[in-house]
C-alpha positions as CSV (number, residue, x, y, z in Angstrom):
1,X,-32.3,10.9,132.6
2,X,-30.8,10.9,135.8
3,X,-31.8,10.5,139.4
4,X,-30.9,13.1,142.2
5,X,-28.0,11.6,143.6
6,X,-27.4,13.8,146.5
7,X,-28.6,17.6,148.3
8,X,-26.1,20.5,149.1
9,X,-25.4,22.3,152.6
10,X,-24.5,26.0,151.5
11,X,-24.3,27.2,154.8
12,X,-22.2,24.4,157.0
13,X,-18.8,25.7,156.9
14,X,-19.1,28.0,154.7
15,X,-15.8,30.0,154.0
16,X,-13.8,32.1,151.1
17,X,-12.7,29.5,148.1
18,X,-10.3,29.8,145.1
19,X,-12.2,29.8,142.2
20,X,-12.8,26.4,140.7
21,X,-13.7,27.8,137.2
22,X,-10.2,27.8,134.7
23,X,-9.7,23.8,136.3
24,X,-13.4,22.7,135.8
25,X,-13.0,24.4,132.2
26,X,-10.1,22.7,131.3
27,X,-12.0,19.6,132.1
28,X,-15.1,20.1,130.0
29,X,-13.5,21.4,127.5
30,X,-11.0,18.6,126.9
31,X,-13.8,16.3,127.1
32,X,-15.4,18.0,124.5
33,X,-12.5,17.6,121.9
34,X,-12.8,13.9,122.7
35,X,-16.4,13.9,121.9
36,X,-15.7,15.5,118.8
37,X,-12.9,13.5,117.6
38,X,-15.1,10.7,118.2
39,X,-17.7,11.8,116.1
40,X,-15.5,12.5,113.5
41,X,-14.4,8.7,113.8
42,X,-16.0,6.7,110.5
43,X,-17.9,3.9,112.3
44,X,-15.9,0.8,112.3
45,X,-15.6,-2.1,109.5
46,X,-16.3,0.8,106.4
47,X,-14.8,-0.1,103.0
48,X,-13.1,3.2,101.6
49,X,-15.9,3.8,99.5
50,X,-18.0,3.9,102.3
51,X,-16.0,5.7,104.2
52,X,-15.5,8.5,101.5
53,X,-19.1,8.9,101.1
54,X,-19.6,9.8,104.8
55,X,-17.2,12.4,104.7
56,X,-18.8,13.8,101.6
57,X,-22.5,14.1,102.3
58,X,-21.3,15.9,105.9
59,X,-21.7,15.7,109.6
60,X,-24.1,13.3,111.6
61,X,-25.6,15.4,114.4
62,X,-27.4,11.9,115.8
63,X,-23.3,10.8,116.4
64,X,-22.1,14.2,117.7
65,X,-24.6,14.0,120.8
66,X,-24.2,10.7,121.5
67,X,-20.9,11.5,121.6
68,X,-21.3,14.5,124.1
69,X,-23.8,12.4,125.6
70,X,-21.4,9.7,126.2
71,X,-18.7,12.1,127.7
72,X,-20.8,14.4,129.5
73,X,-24.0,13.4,131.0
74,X,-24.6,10.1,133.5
75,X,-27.1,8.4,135.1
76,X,-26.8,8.7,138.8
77,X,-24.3,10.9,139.1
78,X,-22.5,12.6,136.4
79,X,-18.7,12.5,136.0
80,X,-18.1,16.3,136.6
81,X,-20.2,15.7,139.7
82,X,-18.3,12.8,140.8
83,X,-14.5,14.3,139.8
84,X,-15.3,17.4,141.8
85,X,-16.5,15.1,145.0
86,X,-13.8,13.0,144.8
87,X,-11.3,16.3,143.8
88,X,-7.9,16.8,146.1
89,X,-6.6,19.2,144.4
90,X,-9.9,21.5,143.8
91,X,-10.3,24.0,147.3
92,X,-13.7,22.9,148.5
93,X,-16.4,22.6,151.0
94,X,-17.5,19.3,152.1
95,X,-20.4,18.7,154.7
96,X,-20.5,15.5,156.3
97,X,-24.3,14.3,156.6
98,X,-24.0,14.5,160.4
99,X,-23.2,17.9,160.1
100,X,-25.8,19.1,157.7
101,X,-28.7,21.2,157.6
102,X,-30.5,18.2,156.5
103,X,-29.6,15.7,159.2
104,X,-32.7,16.3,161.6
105,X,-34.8,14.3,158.6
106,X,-36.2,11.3,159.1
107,X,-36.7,8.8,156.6
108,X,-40.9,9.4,156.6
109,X,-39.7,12.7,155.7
110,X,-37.4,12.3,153.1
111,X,-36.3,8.4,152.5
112,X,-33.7,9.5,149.7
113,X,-32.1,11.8,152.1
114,X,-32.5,9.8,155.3
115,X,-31.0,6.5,153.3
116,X,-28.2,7.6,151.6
117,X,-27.0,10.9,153.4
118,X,-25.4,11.5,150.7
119,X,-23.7,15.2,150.2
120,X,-22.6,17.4,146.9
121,X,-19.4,19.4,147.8
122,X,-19.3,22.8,147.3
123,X,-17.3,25.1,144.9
124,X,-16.7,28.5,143.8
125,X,-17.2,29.1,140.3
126,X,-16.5,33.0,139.4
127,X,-18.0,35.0,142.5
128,X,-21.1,31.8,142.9
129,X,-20.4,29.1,145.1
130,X,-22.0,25.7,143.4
131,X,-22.7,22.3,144.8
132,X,-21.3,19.6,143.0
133,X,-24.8,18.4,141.9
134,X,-25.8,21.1,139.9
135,X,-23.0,19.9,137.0
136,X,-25.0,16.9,136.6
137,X,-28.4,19.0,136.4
138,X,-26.6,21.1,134.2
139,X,-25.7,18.2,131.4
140,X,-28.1,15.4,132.6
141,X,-31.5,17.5,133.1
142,X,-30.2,20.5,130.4
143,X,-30.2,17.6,128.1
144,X,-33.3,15.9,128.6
145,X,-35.0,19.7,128.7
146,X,-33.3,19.9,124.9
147,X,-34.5,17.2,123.8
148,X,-38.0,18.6,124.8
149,X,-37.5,21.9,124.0
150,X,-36.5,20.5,120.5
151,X,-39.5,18.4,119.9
152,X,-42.3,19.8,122.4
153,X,-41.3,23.2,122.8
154,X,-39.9,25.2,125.5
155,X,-42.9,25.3,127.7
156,X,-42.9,21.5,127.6
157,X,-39.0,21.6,128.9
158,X,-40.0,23.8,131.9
159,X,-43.0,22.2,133.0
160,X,-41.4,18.8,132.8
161,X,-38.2,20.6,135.1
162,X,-41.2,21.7,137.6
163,X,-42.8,18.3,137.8
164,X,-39.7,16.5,138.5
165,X,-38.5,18.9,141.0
166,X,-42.0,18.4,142.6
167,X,-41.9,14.8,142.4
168,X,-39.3,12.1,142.1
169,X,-36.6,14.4,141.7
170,X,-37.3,16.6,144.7
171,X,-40.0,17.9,147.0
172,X,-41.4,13.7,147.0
173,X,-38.5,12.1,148.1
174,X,-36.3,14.5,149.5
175,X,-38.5,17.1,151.0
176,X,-36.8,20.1,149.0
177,X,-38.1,21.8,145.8
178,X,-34.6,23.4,144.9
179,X,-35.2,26.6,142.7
180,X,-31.3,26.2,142.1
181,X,-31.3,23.1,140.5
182,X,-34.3,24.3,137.9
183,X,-32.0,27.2,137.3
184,X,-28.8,25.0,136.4
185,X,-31.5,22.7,134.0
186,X,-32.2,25.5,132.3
187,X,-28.4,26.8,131.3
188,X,-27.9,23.5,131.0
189,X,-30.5,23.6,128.4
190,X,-28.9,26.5,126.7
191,X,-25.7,24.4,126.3
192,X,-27.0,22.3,124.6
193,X,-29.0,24.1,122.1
194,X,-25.8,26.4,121.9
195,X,-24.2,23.0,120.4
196,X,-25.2,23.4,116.7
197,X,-26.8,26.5,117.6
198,X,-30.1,25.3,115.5
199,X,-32.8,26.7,117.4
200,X,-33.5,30.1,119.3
201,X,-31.8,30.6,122.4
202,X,-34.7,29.4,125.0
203,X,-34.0,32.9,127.3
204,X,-33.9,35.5,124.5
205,X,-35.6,34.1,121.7
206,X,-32.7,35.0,119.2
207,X,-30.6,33.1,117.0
208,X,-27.2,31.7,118.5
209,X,-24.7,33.3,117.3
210,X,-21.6,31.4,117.8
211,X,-22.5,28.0,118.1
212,X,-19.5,25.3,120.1
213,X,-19.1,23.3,116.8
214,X,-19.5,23.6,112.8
215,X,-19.5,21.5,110.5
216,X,-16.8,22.0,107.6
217,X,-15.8,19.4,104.6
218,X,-17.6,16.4,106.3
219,X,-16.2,17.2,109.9
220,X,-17.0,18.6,113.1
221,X,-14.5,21.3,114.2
222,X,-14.6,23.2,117.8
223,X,-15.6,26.8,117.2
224,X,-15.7,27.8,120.9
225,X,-14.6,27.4,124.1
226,X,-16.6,26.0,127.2
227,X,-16.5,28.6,130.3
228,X,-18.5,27.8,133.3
229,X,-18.9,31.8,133.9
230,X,-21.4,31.9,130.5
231,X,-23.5,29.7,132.4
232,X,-23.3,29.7,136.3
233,X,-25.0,33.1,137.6
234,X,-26.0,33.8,141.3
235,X,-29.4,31.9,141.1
236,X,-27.8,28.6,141.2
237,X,-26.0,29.0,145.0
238,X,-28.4,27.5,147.4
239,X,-27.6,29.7,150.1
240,X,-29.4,32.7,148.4
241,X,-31.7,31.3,146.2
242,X,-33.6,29.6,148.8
243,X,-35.1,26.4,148.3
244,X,-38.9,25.1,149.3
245,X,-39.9,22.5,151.5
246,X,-42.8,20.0,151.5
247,X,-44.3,20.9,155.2
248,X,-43.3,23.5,158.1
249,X,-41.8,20.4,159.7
250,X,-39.4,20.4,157.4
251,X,-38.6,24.3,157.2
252,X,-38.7,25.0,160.7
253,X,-35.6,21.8,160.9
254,X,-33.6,23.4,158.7
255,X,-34.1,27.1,159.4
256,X,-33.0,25.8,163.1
257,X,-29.8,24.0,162.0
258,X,-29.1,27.4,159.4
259,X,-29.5,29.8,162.2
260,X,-26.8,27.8,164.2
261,X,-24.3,27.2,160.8
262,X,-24.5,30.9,160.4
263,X,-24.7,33.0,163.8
264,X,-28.3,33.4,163.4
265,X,-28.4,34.5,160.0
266,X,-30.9,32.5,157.5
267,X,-31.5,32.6,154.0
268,X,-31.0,34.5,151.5
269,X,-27.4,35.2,153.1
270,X,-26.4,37.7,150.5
271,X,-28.2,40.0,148.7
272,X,-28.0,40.2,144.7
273,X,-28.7,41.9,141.9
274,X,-31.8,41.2,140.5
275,X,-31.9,43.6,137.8
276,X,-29.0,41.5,136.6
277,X,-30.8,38.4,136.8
278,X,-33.9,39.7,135.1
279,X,-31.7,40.9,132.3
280,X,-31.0,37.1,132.3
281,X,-33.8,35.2,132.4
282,X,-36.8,37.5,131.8
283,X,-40.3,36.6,132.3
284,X,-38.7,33.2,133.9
285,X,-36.8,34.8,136.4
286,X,-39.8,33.5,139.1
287,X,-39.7,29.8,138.1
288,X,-36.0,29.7,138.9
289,X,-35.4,32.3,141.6
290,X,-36.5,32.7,145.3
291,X,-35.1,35.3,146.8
292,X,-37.4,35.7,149.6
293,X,-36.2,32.8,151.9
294,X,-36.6,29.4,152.6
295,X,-40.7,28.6,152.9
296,X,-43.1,25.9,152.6
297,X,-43.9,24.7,148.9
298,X,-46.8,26.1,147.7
299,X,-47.0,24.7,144.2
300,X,-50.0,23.8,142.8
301,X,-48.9,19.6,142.9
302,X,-48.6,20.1,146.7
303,X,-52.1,18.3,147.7
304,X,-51.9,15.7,145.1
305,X,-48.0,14.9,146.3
306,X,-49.0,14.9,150.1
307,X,-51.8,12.3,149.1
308,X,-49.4,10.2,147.3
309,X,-46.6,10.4,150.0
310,X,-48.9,9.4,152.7
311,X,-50.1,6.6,150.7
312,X,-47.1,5.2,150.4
313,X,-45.3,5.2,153.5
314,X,-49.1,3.7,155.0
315,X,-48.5,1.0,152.6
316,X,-45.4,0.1,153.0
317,X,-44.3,1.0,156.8
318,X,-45.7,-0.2,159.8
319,X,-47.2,1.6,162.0
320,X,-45.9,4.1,164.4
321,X,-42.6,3.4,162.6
322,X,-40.4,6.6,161.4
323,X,-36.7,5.0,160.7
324,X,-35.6,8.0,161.9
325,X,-31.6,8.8,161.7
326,X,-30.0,9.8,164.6
């Protein structure tokens, strides 16, 4: 389960981009065909006997996702996030911390921000534009809500995305409840279940229908394509599905430094379709999608996070002291 490793600015800079999509496909889905070669792969020092017998009683599910696992999902920062960053051949946006909407924090504020000022790029995938950390939401977080969606049901998968973004993952130590990143948890969720295809899709409630692998004389075989455009929908751009923040402090920063990115304009800067996204995501449309502009979290952790933040930066900072960056 990883960590947040950095914030997007979806307003800094903002321009026209190619579309990222067929490259970041290519990508996924060659790493894919590794994973499933791998699982495929007897485990080492097997007699033949041993080796036939594997093959004959079928597939081990336990070794295709750790396989996945292995290819897809990290621990800080996940390696489609970090091949996109680190891209010079993909047309992106990047946002130097100094330039951000985010710069005015200090480190009272939000200390994961203020200390590593750290920045996801930005893409287009389709018509969306993406930050780079929603790819490791997408396979990191999507995982871990499988695995509870699997076990615990899906109500247990979204309130553990809600708590995280309220806590440790978001509003605590960055300041920002990002309804993005709960909607990129959620598809990544459907990725995985959409695997093996063994449970109910977690939107609709019906069976999968073509699931990415099956299994066929004792071996995985790829069934389906990755695209990125099954997945990514308008609701994970950050610049029109507008994020929370812990205080007004916070909000009234950023609105500030938006207004100046964008002539004035603040968030949502484009309208969508929400009829669309409905269609999508149902009765869960609210927990993933703010369309009504960047406001002060109202959720109902707020008190009890406030309490806990103040508690610690009493504890461990001295007073009057606010490590602010410049």
């Amino acid at each position: 389960m990883a960590a947040r490793s950095a914030e997007v600015d979806s307003f800094t800079h903002r321009r026209p981009l190619a579309d990222s999509a067929p490259a970041l496909n290519a990508v996924v889905n060659r790493w894919m065909a590794r994973a499933v070669e791998e699982a495929n792969r007897p485990p080492m020092l097997l007699t033949g006997e041993e080796e036939e017998e594997i093959l004959a009683t079928g597939c081990d599910s336990d070794r295709l996702e750790s396989a996945l696992v292995g290819r897809l999902v990290g621990f800080i920062v996940g390696p489609l996030e970090s091949l996109v960053n680190h891209s010079r051949s993909l047309d992106v946006i990047r946002v130097p911390f100094e330039q951000s909407i985010y710069r005015d924090f200090q480190f009272k504020e939000s200390p994961v921000i203020s200390l590593t000022r750290r920045m996801a790029t930005l893409v287009r995938i389709g018509d969306v534009y993406v930050g780079s950390d929603k790819f490791g939401h997408f396979f990191t977080e999507g995982h871990t809500y499988y695995r509870l969606y699997a076990t615990a049901g899906r109500r247990s998968a979204l309130t553990f995305g809600e708590v995280t973004e309220s806590t440790f993952y978001g509003e605590l130590t960055t300041g920002i409840f990002s309804f993005a990143d709960l909607a990129a948890n959620l598809n990544g969720l459907r990725f995985w279940n959409e695997i093996e295809g063994r449970l109910p899709d977690p939107l609709t409630g019906r069976p999968v229908l073509q699931p990415y692998v099956e299994c066929r004389m004792g071996r995985w075989h790829l069934t389906r394509r990755f695209d990125w455009r099954d997945y990514v929908d308008p609701a994970w751009d950050e610049a029109v599905n507008c994020s929370d923040f812990r205080n007004d402090e916070l909000l009234q920063k950023v609105r500030r430094r938006i207004a100046a990115a964008t002539g004035g304009r603040q968030c949502p800067l484009e309208q969508v379709d929400r009829k669309r996204l409905a269609r999508k995501y149902g009765d869960l449309l609210p927990l993933v999608f703010n369309p009504d502009g960047n406001r002060v979290f109202a959720g109902r952790l707020r008190p009890k996070i406030e309490r806990l933040l103040a508690s610690v930066f009493d504890r461990f900072l001295p007073e009057g002291s606010d490590r602010a960056r410049p």
